[in-house]
Kinemage of the C-alpha trace (Angstrom):
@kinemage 1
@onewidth
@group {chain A} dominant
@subgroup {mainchain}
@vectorlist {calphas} color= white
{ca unk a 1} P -157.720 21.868 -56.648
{ca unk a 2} L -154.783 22.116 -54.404
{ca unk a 3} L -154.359 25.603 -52.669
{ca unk a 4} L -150.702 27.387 -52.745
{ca unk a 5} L -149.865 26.271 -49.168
{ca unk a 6} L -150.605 22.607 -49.831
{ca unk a 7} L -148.464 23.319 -53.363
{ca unk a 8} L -145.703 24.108 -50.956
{ca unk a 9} L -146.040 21.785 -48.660
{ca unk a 10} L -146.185 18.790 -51.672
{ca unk a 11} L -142.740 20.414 -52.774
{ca unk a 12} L -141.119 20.670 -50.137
{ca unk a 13} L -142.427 17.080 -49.523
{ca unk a 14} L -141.218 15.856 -52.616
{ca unk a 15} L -137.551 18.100 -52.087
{ca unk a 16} L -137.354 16.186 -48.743
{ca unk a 17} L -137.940 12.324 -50.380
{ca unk a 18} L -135.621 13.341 -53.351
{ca unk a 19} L -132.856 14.278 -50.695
{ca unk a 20} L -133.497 11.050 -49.135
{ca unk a 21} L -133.675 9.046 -52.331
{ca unk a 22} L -130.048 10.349 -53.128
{ca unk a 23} L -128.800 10.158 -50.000
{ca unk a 24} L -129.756 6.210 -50.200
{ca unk a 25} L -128.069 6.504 -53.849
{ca unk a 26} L -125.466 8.282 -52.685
{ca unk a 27} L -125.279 5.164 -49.562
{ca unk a 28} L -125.996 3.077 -51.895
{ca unk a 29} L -123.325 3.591 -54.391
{ca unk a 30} L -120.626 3.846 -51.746
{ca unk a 31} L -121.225 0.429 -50.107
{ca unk a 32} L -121.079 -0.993 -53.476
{ca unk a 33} L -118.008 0.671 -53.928
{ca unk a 34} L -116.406 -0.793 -50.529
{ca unk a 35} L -118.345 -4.041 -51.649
{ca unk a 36} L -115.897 -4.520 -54.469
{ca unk a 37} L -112.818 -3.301 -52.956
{ca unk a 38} L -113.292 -5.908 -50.467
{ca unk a 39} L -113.911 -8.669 -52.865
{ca unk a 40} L -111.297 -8.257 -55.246
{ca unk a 41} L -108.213 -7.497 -52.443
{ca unk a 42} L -106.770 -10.969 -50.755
{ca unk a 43} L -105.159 -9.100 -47.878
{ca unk a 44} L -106.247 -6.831 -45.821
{ca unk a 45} L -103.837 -4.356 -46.590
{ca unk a 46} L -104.980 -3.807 -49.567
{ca unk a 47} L -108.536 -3.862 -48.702
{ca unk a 48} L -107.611 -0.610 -46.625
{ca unk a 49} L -106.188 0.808 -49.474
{ca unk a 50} L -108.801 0.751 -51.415
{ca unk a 51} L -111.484 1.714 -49.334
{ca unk a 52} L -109.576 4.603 -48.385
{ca unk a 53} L -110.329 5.611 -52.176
{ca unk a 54} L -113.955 4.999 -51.728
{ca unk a 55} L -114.321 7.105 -49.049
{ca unk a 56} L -111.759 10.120 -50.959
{ca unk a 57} L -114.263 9.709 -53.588
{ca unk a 58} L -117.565 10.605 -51.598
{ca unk a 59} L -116.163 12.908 -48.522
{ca unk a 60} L -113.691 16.190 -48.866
{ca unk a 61} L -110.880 14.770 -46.486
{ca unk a 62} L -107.013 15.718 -47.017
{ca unk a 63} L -105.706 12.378 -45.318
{ca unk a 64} L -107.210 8.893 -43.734
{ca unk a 65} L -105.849 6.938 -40.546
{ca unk a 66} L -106.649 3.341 -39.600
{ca unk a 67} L -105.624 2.490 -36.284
{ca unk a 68} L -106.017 -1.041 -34.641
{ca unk a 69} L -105.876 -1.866 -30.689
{ca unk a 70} L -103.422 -4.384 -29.516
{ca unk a 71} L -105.831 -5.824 -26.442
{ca unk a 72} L -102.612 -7.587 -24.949
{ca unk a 73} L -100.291 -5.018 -24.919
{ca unk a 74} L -102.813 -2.186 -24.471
{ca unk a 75} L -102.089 0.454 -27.418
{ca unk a 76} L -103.240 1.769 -30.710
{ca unk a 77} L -100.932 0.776 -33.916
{ca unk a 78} L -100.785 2.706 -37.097
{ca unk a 79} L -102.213 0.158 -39.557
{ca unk a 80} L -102.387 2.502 -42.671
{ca unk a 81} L -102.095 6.281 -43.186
{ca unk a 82} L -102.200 8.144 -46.821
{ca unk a 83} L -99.374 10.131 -45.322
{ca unk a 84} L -96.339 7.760 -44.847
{ca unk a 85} L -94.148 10.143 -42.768
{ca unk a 86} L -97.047 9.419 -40.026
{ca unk a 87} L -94.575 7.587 -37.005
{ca unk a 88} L -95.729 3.698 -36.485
{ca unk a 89} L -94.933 4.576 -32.831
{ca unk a 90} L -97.751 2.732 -31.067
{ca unk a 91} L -100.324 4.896 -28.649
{ca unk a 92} L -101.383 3.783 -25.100
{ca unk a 93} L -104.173 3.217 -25.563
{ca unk a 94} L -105.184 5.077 -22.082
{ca unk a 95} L -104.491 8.445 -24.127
{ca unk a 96} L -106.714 7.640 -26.880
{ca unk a 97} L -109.528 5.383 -24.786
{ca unk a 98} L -112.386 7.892 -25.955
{ca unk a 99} L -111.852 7.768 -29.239
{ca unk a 100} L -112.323 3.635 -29.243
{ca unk a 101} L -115.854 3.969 -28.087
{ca unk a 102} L -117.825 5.880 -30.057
{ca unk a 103} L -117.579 8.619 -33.394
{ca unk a 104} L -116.226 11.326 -32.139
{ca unk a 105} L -116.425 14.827 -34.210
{ca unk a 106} L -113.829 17.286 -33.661
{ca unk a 107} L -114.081 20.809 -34.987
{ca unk a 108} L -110.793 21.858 -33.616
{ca unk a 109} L -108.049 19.606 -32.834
{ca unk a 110} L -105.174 22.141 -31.920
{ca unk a 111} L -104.340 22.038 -28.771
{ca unk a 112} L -105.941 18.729 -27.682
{ca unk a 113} L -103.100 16.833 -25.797
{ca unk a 114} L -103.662 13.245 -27.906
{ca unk a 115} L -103.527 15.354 -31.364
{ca unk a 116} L -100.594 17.690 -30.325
{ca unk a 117} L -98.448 14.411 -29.195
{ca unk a 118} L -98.580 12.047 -31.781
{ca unk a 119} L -100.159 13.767 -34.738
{ca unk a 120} L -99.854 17.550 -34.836
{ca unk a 121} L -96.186 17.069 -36.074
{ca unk a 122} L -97.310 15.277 -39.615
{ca unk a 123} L -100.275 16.907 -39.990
{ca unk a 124} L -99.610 20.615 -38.791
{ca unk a 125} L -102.098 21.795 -41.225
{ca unk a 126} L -104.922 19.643 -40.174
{ca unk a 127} L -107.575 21.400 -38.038
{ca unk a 128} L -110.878 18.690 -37.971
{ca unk a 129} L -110.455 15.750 -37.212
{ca unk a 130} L -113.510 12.914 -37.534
{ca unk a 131} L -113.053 9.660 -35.405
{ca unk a 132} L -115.014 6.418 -36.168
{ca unk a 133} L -114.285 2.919 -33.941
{ca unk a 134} L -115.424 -0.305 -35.695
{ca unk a 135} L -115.340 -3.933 -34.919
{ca unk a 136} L -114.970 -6.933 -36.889
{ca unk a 137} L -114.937 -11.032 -35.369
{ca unk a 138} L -110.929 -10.135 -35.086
{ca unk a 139} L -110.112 -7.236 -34.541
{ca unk a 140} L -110.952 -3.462 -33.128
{ca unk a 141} L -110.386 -0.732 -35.861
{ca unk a 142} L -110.637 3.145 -35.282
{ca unk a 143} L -110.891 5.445 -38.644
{ca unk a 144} L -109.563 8.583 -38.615
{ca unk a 145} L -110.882 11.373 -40.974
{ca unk a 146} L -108.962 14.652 -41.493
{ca unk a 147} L -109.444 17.683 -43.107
{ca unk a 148} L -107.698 21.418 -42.680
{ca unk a 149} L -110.635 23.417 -42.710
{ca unk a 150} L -112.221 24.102 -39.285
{ca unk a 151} L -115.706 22.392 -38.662
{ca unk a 152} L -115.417 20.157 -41.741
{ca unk a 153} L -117.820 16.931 -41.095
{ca unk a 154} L -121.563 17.807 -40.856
{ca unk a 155} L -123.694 15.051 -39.213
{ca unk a 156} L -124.820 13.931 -42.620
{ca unk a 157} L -121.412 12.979 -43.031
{ca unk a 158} L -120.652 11.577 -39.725
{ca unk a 159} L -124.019 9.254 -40.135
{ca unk a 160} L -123.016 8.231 -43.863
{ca unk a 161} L -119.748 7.141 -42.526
{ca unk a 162} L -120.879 5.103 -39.586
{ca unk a 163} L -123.313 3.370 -41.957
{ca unk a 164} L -120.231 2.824 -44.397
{ca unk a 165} L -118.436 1.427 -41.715
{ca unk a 166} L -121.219 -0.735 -40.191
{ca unk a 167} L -120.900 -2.514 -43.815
{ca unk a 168} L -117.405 -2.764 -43.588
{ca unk a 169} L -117.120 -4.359 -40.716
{ca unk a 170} L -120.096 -7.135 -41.476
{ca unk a 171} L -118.725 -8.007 -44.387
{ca unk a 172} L -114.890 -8.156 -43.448
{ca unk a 173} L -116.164 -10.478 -40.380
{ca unk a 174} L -117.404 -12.622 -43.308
{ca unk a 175} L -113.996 -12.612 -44.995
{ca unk a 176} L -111.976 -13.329 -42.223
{ca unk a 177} L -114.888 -15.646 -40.893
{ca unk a 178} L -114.008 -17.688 -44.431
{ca unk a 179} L -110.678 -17.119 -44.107
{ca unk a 180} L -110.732 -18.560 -40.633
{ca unk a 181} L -112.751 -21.615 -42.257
{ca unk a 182} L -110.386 -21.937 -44.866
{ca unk a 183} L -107.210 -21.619 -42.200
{ca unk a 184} L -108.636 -24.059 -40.269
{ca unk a 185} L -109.094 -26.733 -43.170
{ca unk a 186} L -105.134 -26.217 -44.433
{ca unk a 187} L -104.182 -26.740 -40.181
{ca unk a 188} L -106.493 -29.783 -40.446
{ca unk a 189} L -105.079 -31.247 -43.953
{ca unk a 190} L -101.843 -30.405 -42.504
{ca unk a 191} L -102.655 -32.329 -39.310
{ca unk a 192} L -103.427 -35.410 -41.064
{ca unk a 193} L -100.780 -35.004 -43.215
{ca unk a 194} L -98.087 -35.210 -40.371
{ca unk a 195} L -99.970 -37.920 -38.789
{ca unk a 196} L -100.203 -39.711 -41.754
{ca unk a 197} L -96.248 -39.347 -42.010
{ca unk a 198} L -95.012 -40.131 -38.870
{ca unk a 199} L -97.664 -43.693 -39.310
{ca unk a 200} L -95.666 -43.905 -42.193
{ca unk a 201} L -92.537 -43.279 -40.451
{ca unk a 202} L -93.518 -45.913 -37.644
{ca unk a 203} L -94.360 -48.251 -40.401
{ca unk a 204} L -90.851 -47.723 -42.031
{ca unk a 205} L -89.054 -48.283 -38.486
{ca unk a 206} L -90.939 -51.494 -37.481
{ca unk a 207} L -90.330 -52.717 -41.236
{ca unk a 208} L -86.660 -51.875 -40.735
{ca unk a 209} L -86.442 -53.837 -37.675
{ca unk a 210} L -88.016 -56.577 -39.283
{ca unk a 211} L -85.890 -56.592 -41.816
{ca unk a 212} L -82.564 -56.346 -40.335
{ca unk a 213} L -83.862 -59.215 -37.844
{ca unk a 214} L -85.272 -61.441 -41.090
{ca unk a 215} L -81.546 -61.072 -42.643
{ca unk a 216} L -80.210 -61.944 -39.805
{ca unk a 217} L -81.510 -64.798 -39.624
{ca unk a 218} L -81.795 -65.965 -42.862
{ca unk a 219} L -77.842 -65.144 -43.678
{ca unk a 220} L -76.199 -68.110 -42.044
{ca unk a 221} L -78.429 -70.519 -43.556
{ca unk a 222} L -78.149 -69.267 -47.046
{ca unk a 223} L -74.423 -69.100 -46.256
{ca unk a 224} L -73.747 -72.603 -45.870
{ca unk a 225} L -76.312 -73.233 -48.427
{ca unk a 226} L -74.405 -71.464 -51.083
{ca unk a 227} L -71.214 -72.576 -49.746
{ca unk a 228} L -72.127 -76.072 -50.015
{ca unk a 229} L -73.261 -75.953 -53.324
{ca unk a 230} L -70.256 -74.764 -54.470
{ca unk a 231} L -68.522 -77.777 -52.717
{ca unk a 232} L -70.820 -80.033 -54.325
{ca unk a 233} L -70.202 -78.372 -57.877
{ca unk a 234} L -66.599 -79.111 -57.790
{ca unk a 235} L -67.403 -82.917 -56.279
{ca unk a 236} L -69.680 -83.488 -59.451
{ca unk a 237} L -67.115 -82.371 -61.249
{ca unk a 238} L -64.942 -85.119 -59.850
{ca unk a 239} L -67.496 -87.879 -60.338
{ca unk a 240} L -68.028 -86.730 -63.697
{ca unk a 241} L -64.753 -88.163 -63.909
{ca unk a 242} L -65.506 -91.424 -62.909
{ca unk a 243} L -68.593 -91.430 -64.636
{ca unk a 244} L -67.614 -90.756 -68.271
{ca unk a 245} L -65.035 -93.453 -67.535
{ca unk a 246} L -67.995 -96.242 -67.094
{ca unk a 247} L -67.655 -95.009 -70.951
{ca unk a 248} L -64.503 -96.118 -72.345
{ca unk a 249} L -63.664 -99.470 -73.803
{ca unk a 250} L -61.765 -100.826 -71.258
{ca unk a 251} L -64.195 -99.952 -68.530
{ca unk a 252} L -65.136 -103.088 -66.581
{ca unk a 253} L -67.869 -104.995 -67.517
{ca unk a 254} L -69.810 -103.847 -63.917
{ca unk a 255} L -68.982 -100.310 -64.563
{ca unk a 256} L -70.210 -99.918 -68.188
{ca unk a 257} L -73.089 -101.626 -66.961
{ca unk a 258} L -73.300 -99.266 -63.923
{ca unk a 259} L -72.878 -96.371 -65.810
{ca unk a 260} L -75.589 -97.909 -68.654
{ca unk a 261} L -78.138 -98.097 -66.088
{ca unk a 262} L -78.186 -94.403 -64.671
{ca unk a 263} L -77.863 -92.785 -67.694
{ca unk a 264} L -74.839 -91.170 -67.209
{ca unk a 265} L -75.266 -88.423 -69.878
{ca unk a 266} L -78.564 -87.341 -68.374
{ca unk a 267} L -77.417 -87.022 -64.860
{ca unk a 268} L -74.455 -85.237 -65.503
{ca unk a 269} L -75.908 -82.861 -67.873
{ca unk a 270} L -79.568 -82.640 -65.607
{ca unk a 271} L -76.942 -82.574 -62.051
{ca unk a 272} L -74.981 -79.018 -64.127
{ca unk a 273} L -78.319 -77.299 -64.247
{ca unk a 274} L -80.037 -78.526 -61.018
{ca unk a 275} L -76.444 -77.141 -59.048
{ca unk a 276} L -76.515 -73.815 -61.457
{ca unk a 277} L -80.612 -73.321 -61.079
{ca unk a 278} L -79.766 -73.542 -57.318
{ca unk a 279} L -77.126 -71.022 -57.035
{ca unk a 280} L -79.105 -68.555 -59.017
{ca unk a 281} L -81.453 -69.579 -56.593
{ca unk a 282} L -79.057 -68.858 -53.350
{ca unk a 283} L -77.517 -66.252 -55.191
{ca unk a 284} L -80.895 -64.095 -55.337
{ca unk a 285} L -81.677 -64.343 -52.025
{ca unk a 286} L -78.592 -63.733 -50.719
{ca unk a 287} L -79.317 -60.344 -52.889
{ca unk a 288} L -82.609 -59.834 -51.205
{ca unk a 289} L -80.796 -60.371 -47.746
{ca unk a 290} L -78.315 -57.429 -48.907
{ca unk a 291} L -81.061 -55.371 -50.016
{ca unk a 292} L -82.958 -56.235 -46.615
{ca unk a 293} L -79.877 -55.351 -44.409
{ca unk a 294} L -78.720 -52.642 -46.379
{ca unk a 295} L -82.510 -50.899 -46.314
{ca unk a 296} L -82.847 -51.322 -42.988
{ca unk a 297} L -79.263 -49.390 -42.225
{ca unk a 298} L -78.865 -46.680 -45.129
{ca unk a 299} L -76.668 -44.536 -42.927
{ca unk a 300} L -72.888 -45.637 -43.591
{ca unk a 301} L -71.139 -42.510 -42.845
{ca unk a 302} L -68.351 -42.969 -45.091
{ca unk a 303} L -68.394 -40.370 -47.255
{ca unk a 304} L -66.011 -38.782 -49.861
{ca unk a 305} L -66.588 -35.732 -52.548
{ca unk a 306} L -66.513 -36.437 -55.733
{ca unk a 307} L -67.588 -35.259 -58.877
{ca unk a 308} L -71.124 -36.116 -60.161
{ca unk a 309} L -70.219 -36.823 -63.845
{ca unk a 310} L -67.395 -39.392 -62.394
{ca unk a 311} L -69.969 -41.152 -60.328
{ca unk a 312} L -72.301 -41.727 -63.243
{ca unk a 313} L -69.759 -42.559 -65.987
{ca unk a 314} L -68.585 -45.306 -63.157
{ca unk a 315} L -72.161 -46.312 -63.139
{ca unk a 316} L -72.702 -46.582 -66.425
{ca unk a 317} L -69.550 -48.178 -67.667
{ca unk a 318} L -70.718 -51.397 -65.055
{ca unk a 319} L -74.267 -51.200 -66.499
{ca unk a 320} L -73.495 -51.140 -69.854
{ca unk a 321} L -72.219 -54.974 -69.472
{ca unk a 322} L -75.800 -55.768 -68.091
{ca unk a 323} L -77.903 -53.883 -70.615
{ca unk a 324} L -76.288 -53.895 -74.330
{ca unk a 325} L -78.135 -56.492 -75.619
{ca unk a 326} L -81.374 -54.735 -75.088
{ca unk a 327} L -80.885 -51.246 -74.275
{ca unk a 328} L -79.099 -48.416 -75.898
{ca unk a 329} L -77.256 -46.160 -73.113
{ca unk a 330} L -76.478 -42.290 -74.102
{ca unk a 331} L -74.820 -40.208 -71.523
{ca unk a 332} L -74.927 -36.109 -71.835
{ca unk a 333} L -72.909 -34.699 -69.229
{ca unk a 334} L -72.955 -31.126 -67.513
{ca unk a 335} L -70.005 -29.239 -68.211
{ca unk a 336} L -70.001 -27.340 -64.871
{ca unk a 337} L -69.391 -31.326 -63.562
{ca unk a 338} L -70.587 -29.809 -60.142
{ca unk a 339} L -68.602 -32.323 -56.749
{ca unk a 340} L -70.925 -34.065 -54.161
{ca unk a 341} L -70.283 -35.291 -50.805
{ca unk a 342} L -71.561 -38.728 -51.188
{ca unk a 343} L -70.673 -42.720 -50.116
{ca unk a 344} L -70.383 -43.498 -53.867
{ca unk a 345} L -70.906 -47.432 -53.082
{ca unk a 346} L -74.774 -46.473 -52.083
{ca unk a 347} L -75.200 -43.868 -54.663
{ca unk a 348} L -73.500 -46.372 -57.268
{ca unk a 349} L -76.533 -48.826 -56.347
{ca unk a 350} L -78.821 -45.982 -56.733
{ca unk a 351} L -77.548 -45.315 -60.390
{ca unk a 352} L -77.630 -48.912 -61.489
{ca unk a 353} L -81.028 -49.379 -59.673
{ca unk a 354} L -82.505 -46.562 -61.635
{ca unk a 355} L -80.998 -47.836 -64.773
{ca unk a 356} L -81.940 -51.521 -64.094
{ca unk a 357} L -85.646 -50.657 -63.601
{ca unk a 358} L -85.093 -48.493 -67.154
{ca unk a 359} L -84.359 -51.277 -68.801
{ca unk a 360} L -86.452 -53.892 -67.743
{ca unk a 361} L -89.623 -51.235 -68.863
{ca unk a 362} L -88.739 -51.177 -72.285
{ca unk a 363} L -89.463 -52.973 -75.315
{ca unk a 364} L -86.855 -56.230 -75.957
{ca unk a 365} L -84.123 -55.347 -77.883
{ca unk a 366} L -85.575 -51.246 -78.493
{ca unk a 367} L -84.457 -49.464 -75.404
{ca unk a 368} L -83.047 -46.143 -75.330
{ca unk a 369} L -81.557 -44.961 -71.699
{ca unk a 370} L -81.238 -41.468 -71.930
{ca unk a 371} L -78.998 -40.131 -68.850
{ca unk a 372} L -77.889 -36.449 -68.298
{ca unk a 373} L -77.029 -34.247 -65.281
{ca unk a 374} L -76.789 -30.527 -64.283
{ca unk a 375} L -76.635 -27.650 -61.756
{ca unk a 376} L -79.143 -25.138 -60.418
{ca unk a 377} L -77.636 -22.840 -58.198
{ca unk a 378} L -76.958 -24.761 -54.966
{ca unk a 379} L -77.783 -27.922 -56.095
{ca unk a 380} L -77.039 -30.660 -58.835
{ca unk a 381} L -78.940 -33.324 -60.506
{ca unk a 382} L -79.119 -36.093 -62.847
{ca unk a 383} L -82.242 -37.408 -64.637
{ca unk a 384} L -82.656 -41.441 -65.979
{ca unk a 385} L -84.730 -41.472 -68.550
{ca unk a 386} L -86.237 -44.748 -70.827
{ca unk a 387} L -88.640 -45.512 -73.957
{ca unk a 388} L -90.704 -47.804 -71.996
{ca unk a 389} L -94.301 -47.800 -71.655
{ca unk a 390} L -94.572 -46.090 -68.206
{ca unk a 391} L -95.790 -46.680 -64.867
{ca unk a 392} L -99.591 -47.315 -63.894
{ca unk a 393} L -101.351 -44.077 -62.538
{ca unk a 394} L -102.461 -46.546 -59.676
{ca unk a 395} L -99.246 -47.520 -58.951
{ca unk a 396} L -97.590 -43.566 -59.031
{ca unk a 397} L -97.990 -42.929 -55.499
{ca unk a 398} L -96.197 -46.351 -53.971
{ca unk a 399} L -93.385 -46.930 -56.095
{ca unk a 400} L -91.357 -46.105 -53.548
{ca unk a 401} L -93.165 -48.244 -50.867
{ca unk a 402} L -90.914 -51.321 -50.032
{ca unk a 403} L -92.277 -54.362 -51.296
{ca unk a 404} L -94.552 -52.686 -53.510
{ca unk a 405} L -93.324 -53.490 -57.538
{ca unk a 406} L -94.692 -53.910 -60.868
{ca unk a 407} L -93.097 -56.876 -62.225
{ca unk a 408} L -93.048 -59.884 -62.411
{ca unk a 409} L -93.257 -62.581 -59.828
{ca unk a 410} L -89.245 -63.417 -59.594
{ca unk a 411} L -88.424 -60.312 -61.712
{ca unk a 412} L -87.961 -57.692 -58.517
{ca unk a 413} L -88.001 -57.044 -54.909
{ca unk a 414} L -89.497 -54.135 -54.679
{ca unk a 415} L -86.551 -52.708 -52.614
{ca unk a 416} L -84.957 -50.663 -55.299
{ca unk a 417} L -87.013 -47.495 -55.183
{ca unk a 418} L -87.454 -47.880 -52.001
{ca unk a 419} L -83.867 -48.054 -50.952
{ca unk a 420} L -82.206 -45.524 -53.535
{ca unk a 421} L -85.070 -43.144 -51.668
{ca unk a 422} L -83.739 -44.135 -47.911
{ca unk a 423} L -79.711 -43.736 -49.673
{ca unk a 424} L -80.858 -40.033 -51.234
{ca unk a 425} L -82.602 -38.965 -48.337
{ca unk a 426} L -79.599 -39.267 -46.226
{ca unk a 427} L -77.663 -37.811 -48.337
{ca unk a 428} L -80.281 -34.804 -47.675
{ca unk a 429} L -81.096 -34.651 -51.706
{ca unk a 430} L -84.267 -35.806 -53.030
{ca unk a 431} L -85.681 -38.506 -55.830
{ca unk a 432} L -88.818 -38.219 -57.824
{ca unk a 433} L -91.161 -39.321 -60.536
{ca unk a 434} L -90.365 -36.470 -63.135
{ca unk a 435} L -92.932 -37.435 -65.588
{ca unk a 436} L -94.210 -41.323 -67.161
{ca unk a 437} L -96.560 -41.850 -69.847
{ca unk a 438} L -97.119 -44.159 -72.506
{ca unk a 439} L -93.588 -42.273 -74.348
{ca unk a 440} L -91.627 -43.151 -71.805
{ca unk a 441} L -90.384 -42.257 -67.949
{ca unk a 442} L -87.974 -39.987 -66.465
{ca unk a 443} L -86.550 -40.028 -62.911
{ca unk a 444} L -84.763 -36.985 -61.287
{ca unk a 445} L -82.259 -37.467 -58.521
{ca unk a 446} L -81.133 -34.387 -56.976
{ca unk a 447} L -78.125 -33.017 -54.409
{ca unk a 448} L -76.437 -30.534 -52.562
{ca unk a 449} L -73.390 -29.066 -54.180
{ca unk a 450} L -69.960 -29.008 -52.543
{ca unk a 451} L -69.417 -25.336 -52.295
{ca unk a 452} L -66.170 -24.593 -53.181
């Protein structure tokens, strides 16, 4: 049986734990709170504002500052204030070096040299004042509670804040710990990005020097080559004279029986095509050797403005000769018809390259070459677009690789792409992939507008 004084003492036992157990709620509660408005804020702006709510919610306060120290240049800068006529005038931090070091609880600011100067004005009503520092991996904080009644912040309050803001601090270090992590990983994607790119870019140069040496080269030979095969065409033609001669009645006896024993009909009509099958021949490497020469110097500086829609109906008029017996071409021009400053020889081959590759990914005899252009704000564009079956997802990413194509050996270059790319990019537009897929494949070349 307990006796009245032990009664008492279990009570006020019990009152004491109960007072703790809600003060651990109440702690409790309140980190949770701060937990949350850290989580669900991306800046830290607004993780400020919200724990500035938090903390309205638990402690009787008229207004919050959150000051941060500038190490380098040795002063305290507003960060956030619920009172927006507070001045962002940044504090030496000499005059404020006290409050940076520990919490500091002030019954009565009025008077006090640091309040009168840079807060008394905006908060003239304000008589306690309760100062917390806190540190994260980044940065130096100082909190600022204020209230207008005199002796506002018991201890209880000053120790539930500084455990607040012990949280606070541990777990923004952990954000901007991540966000460090994270910061890091873009500068190191980016990194290998640009080294990736200017590989590329050394790649590109050494290729173009290759290539304007290679057509070098290879031009005079191919020159006389051609030339001579011409020649040779028009002396075949003269022996074919001779020839079918061996032929008629009164030929000699020794030239009908020349003329018996080479088979005259064979080697004229074999000699046609073995002269033709070599100037195709000539022909497409001379075309290759344009291709190489003009790749390798994309940067003729002759340039003229002109209107897009003239460009393309140019383009398309000299296609259409190339493509009507298997494609279908349909043209839907942009009534604003915006001008370009272009060379419109190089953008010409850009058109007919784009339509060229169109056609040779349809279906024989089925293809529909839809082509249409437009303007968005300071730029204009026109988009290629076919029936074919699209390009390989493995071969997305190097179509515009020189060299690199998806025909057929003797059916491409692999230049096109590569140099309509080089031609847009000095003309400081840009040309991409749109979309491909088993419907079909759309290209999008786009340019800066002649402002007028």
């Amino acid at each position: 049986m307990l006796t009245n004084e032990q009664l008492q003492e279990k009570l006020l036992q019990l009152s004491y734990e109960k007072k703790q157990l809600e003060r651990f709620k109440f702690l409790n509660d309140l980190i949770l709170s701060g937990l949350n408005a850290i989580l669900s804020s991306d800046k830290h702006e607004q993780i400020f504002q919200k724990l500035f709510a938090v903390i309205h919610e638990v402690i009787n306060c008229q207004h919050i500052i959150l000051l941060v120290v500038d190490e380098k240049q040795q002063h305290l800068e507003l960060l956030r204030s619920t009172n927006e006529q507070l001045s962002e005038i940044p504090i030496p931090l000499e005059n404020l070096q006290n409050l940076t070091h520990s919490t500091l609880n002030f019954f009565n600011v009025k008077g006090l040299a640091w309040w009168d100067d840079y807060f008394a004005v905006t908060f003239d009503e304000v008589h306690s004042v309760l100062s917390h520092p806190f540190h994260t991996s980044q940065s130096h904080y100082v909190l600022l509670l204020l209230s207008d009644k005199r002796g506002a912040f018991s201890a209880q309050i000053q120790e539930l804040l500084s455990s607040f803001t012990s949280f606070v601090a541990n777990t923004l270090t952990q954000v901007e710990t991540r966000r460090l992590i994270s910061e890091r990983d873009q500068l190191l994607q980016r990194q290998h990005r640009i080294e990736q790119s200017l590989l590329q870019q050394e790649k590109m140069a050494s290729l173009g020097q290759l290539a304007a040496g290679v057509a070098h080269e290879l031009n005079n030979p191919l020159g006389f080559i051609y030339s001579n095969l011409n020649t040779l065409k028009v002396y075949l033609a003269d022996l074919e004279k001779v020839l079918k001669a061996s032929q008629v009645p009164d030929a000699s006896s020794l030239l009908k029986q020349t003329g018996s024993a080479i088979d005259v009909n064979f080697l004229l009509n074999d000699g046609k095509d073995l002269i033709d099958e070599s100037l195709e021949g000539a022909r497409r490497a001379r075309d290759i050797i344009n291709n190489l020469r003009s790749y390798s110097h994309p940067d003729d500086k002759k340039t003229t403005q002109m209107p897009l829609n003239q460009l393309l109906d140019s383009a398309v008029k000299i296609a259409k000769t190339q493509i009507k017996h298997n494609s279908v071409l349909q043209l839907t021009l942009s009534e604003a018809n915006p001008s370009v400053i272009v060379n419109a020889n190089q953008l010409n081959q850009v058109i007919l390259n784009l339509i060229i590759n169109a056609n040779q990914a349809v279906s024989e005899g089925k293809g529909l070459i839809n082509i249409t252009s437009g303007q968005e704000a300071s730029h204009c564009y026109f988009e290629i677009i076919d029936n074919g079956s699209g390009i390989p997802i493995e071969a997305q990413t190097r179509i515009f690789e020189p060299f690199f194509t998806t025909k057929d050996v003797g059916q491409g270059t692999g230049l096109g792409l590569s140099l309509s790319k080089a031609i847009i990019d000095q003309h400081g537009g840009q040309i991409e992939l749109k979309h491909t897929g088993p419907s079909g494949t759309a290209f999008r070349v786009t340019l800066p507008v002649v402002i007028a």
